[in-house]
C-alpha positions as semicolon CSV with decimal commas, in nm:
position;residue;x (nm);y (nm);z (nm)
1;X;-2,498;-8,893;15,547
2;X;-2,245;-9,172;15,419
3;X;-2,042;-9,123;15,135
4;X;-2,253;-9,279;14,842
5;X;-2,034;-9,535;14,782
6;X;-2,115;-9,678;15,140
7;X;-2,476;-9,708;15,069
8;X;-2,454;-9,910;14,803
9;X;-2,671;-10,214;14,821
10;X;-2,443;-10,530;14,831
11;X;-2,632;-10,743;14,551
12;X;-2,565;-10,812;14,199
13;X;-2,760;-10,901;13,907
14;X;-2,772;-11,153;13,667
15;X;-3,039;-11,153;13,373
16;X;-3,080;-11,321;13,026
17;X;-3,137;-11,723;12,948
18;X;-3,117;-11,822;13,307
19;X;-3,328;-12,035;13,538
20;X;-3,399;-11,782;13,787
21;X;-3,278;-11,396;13,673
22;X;-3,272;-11,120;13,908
23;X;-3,063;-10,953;14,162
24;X;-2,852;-11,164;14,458
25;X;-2,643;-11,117;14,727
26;X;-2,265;-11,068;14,694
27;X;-2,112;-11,312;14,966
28;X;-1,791;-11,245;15,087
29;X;-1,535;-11,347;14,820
30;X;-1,786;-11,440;14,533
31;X;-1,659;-11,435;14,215
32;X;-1,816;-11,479;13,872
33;X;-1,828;-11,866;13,861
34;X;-2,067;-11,890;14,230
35;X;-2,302;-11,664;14,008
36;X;-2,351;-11,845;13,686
37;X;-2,344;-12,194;13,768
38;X;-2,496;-12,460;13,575
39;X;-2,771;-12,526;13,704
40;X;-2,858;-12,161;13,728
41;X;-2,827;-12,167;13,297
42;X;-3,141;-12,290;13,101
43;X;-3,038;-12,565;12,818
44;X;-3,047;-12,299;12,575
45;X;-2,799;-12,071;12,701
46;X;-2,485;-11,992;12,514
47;X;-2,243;-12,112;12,716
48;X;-1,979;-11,979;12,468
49;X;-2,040;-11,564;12,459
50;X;-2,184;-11,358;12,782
51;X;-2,181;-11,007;12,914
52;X;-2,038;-10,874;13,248
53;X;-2,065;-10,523;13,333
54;X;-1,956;-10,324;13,606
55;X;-2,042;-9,955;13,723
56;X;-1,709;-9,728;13,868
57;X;-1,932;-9,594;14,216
58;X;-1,632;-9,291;14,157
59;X;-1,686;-9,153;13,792
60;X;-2,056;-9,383;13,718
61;X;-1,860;-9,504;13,378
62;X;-2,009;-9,804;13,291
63;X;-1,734;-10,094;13,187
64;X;-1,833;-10,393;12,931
65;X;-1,637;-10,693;12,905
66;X;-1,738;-11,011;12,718
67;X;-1,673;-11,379;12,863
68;X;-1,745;-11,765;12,818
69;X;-1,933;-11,922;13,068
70;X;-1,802;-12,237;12,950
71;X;-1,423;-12,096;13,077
72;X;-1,556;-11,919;13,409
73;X;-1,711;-12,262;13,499
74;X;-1,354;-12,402;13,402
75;X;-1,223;-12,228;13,627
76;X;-1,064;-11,982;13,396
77;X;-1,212;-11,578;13,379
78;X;-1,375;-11,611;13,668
79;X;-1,340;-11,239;13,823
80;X;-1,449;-11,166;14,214
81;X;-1,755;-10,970;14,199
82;X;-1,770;-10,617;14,320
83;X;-2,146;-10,456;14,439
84;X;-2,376;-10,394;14,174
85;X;-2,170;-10,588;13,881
86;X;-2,409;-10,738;13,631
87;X;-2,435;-11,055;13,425
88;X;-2,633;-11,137;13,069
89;X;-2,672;-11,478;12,909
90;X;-2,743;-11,484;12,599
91;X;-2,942;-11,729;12,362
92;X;-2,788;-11,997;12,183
93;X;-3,027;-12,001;11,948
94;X;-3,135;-11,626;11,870
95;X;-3,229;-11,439;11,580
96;X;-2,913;-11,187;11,366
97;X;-2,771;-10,921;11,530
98;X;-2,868;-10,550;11,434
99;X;-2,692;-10,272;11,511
100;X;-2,762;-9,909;11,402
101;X;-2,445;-9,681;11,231
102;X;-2,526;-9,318;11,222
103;X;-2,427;-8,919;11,169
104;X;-2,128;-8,901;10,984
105;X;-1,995;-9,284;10,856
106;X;-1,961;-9,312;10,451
107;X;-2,307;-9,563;10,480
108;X;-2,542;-9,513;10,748
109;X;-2,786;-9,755;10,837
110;X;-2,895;-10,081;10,987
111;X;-2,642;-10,377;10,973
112;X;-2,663;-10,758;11,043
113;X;-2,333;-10,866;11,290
114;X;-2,207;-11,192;11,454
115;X;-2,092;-11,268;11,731
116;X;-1,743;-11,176;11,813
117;X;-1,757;-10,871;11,553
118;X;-1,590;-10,519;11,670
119;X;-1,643;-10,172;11,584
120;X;-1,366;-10,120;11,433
121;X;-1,497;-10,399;11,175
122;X;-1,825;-10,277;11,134
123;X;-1,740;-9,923;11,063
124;X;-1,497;-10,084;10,780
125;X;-1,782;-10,228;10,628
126;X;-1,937;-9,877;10,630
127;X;-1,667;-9,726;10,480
128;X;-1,541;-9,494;10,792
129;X;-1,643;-9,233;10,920
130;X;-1,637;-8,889;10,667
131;X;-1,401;-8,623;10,675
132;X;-1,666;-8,405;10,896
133;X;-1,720;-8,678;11,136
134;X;-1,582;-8,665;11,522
135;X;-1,459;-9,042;11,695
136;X;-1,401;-8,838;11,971
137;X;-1,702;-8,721;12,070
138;X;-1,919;-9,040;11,924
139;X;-2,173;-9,190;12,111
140;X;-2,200;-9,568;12,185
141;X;-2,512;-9,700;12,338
142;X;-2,606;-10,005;12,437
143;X;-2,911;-10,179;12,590
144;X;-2,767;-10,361;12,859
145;X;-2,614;-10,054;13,002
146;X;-2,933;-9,897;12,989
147;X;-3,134;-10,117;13,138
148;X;-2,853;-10,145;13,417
149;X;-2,847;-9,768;13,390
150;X;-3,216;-9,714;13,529
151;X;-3,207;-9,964;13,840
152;X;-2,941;-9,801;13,966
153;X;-3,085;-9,424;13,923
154;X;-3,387;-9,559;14,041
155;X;-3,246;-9,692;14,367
156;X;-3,043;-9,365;14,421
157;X;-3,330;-9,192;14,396
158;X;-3,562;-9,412;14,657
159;X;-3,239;-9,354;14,889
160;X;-3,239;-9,000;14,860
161;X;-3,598;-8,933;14,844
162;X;-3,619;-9,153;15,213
163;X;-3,365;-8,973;15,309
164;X;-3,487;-8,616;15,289
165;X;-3,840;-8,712;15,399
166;X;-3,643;-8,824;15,720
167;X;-3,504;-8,534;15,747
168;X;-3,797;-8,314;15,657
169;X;-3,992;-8,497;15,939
170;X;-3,698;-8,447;16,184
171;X;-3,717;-8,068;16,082
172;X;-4,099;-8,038;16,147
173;X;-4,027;-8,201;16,500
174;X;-3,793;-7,915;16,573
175;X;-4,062;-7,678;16,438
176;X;-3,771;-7,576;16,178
177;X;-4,035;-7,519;15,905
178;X;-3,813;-7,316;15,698
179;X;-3,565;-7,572;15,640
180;X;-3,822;-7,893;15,597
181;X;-3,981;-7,693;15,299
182;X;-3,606;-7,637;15,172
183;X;-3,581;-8,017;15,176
184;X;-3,909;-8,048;15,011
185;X;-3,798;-7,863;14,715
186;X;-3,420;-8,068;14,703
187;X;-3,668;-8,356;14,673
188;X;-3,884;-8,229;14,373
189;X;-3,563;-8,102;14,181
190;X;-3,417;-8,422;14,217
191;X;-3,676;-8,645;14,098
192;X;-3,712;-8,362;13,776
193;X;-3,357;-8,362;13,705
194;X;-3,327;-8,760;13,684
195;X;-3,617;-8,826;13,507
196;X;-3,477;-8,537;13,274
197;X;-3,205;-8,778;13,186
198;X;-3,210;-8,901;12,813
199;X;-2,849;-9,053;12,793
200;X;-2,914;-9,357;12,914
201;X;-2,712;-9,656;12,771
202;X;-2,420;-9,495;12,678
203;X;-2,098;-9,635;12,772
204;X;-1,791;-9,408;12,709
205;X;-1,520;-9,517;12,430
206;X;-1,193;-9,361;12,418
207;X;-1,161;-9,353;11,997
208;X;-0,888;-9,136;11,852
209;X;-0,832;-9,027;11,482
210;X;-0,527;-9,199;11,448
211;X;-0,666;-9,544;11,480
212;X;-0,456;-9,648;11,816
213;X;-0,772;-9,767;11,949
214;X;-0,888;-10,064;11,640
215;X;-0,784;-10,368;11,768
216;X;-0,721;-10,303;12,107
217;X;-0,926;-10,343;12,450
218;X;-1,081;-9,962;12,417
219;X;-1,241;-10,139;12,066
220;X;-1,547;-10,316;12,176
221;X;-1,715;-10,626;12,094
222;X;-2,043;-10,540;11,901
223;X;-2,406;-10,686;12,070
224;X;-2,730;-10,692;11,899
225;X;-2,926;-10,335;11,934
226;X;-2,576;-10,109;11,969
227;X;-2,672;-9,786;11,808
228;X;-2,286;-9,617;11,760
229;X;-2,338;-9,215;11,627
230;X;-2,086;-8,966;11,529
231;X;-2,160;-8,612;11,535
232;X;-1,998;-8,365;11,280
233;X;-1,649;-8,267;11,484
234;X;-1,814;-7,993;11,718
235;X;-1,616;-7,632;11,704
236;X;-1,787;-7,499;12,058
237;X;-1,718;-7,548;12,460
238;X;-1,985;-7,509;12,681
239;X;-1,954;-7,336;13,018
240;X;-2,265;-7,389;13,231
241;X;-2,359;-7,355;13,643
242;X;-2,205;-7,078;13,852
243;X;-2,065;-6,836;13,617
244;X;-2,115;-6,457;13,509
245;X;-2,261;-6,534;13,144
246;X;-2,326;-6,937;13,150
247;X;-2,338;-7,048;12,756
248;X;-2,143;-7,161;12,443
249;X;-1,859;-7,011;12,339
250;X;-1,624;-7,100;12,000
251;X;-1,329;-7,309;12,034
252;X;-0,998;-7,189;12,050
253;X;-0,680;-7,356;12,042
254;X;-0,453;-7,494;12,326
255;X;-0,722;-7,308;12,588
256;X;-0,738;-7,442;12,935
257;X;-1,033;-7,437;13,169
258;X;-0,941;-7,120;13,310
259;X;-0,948;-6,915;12,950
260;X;-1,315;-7,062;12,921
261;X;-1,409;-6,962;13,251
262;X;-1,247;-6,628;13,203
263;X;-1,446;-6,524;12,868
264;X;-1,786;-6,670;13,052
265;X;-1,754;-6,339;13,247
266;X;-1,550;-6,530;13,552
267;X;-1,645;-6,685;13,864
268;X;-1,979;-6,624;14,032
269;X;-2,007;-6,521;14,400
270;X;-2,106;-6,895;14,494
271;X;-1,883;-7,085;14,255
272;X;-1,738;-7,389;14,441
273;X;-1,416;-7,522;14,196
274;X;-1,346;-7,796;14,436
275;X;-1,666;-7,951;14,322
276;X;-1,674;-7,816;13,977
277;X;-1,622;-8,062;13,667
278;X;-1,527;-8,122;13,321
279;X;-1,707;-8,313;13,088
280;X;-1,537;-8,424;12,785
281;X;-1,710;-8,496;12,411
282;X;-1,652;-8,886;12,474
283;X;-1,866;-8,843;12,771
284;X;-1,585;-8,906;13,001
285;X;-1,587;-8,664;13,318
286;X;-1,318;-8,558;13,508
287;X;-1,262;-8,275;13,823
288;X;-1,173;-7,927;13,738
289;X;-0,837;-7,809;13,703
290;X;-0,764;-7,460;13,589
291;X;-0,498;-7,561;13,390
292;X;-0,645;-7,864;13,180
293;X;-0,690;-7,841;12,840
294;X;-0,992;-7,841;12,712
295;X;-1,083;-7,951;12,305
296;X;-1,395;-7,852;12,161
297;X;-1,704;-8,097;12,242
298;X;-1,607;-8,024;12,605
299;X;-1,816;-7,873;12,870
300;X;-1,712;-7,675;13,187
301;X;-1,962;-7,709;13,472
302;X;-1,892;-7,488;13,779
303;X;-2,098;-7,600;14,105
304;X;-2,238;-7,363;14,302
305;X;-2,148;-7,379;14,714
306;X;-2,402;-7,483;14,956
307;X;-2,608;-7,241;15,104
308;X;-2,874;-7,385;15,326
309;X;-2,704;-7,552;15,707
310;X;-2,849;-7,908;15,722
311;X;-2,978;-7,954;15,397
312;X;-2,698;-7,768;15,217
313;X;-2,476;-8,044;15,396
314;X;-2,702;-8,310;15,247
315;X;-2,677;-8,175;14,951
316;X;-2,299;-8,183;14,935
317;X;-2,318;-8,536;14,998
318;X;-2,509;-8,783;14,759
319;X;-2,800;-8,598;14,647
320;X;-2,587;-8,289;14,542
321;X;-2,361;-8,518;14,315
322;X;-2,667;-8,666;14,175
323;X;-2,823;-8,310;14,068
324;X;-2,488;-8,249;13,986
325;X;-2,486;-8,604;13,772
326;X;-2,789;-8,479;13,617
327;X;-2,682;-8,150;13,468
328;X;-2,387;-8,338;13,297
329;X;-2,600;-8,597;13,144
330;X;-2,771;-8,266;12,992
331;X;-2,502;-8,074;12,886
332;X;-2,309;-8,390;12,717
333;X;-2,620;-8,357;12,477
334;X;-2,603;-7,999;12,434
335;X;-2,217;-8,069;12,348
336;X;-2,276;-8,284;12,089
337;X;-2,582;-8,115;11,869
């Protein structure tokens, strides 16, 4: 199989007040300005605030950045497009902006925003967030990414389910029966452990305690329907996949990866490191290194090797990063509670 990256289907999307939304093809050298043109824009657009987005294909983080379509068809912000980069125009003339505070901020609840408003704002209208409250490991969702969030798990999944029904047939050709029924169940645990996912819409802010991050690019600019929640600071690690005694253990102080591992009971016979991963409270994952430090919110999760020949060496390709993909999505939410 290709490295997932190199499947990737060369379109991008734009949605919202336009005259005809939906997904097109990304031409060689096509920056923002070839996809919203004017006459592309219905008279009511707001040609003063839209929404670009862009999926890393390396680490699935999902980056927001807010434009004027009256500067990208100035010629100014206009960006070269990358596969699978979205667009939303908004309405010029549409109804207050909500957006939901929650967990731990001094006054919870649902609050009217305009345009152009930041976090950093909002939770100063709310009073902050309380002296039990985590920044770190907050959660920030948003219904653009969401929505962006699903087409692109569904499409993985189409791609990987063809794929293993290829193989599967190829298998039952050979009269390998054994292995086409192992591909059968890669295909069923797949399609469970994406439709298991519940953290959709959540794009990952880097938010300290100190406040370095109000004012700055990692402070983002609030849309109607962000729901922002922070959890009471969390005092466990998790330590999941391919270990003796897989669970949650109690935070301790300057402990690296390898300290976690080592009171889970160690390394399982099929523990593959070079594949294993952290993920951190903000959401934010990152490869395994036995010497990284690890704060509490974080989760260890330690891949198991391929076992199977042919499928196995699917599976190390895309669909085992998607089950893998899966699992964190999980354990982020176990992380938090």
């Amino acid at each position: 199989m290709l490295p997932l990256a190199g499947r990737m289907r060369n379109l991008v999307t734009l949605d919202g007040f336009v005259r005809h939304p939906g997904q097109y093809e990304l031409a060689q050298g096509m920056k923002l300005s070839d996809l919203v043109r004017g006459d592309r824009l219905l008279p009511e657009a707001d040609l003063t605030h839209a929404e670009f987005r862009r999926v890393d294909l390396h680490d699935f983080k999902t980056e927001v950045r807010a434009f004027s379509p009256t500067r990208v068809l100035a010629g100014q912000e206009d960006w070269p497009l990358q596969p699978l980069d979205a667009v939303t125009v908004f309405s010029s003339a549409r109804l207050p902006w909500t957006v939901t505070l929650q967990g731990e901020v001094t006054r919870p609840g649902l609050y009217t925003v305009t345009p152009g408003e930041r976090l950093s704002d909002l939770l100063d209208r709310a009073g902050g967030v309380t002296p039990r409250g985590s920044l770190r490991a907050a959660v920030f969702r948003r219904r653009s990414a969401a929505r962006d969030q699903r087409t692109f798990t569904h499409e993985l999944e189409e791609r990987q389910r063809i794929e293993l029904l290829r193989q599967q047939m190829s298998l039952l050709a050979t009269g390998d029966t054994v292995q086409a029924a192992a591909a059968g169940r890669v295909e069923s645990e797949l399609v469970d452990r994406l439709g298991q996912q519940s953290e959709l819409g959540r794009v990952v802010l880097e938010l300290d305690a100190a406040g370095k991050w109000r004012k700055s690019t990692r402070d983002p600019v609030i849309e109607d329907g962000d729901e922002f929640n922070v959890p009471v600071a969390p005092a466990t690690v998790a330590v999941l996949g391919n270990v003796m005694n897989p669970g949650t253990l109690i935070a301790r102080r300057n402990s690296d990866a390898r300290d976690y591992v080592r009171r889970a009971g160690g390394l399982a016979r099929e523990a593959d490191l070079g594949k294993s991963y952290l993920v951190r409270a903000s959401g934010e994952a990152e490869s395994y290194r036995a010497g990284s430090r690890v704060e509490p919110g974080d989760a260890i999760v330690v891949v198991p090797r391929s076992r199977e020949p042919g499928v196995g060496r699917s599976l190390a390709g895309g669909t085992r990063f998607l089950l893998e993909m899966a699992v964190s999505a999980s354990v982020i939410i176990a992380a938090l509670k």
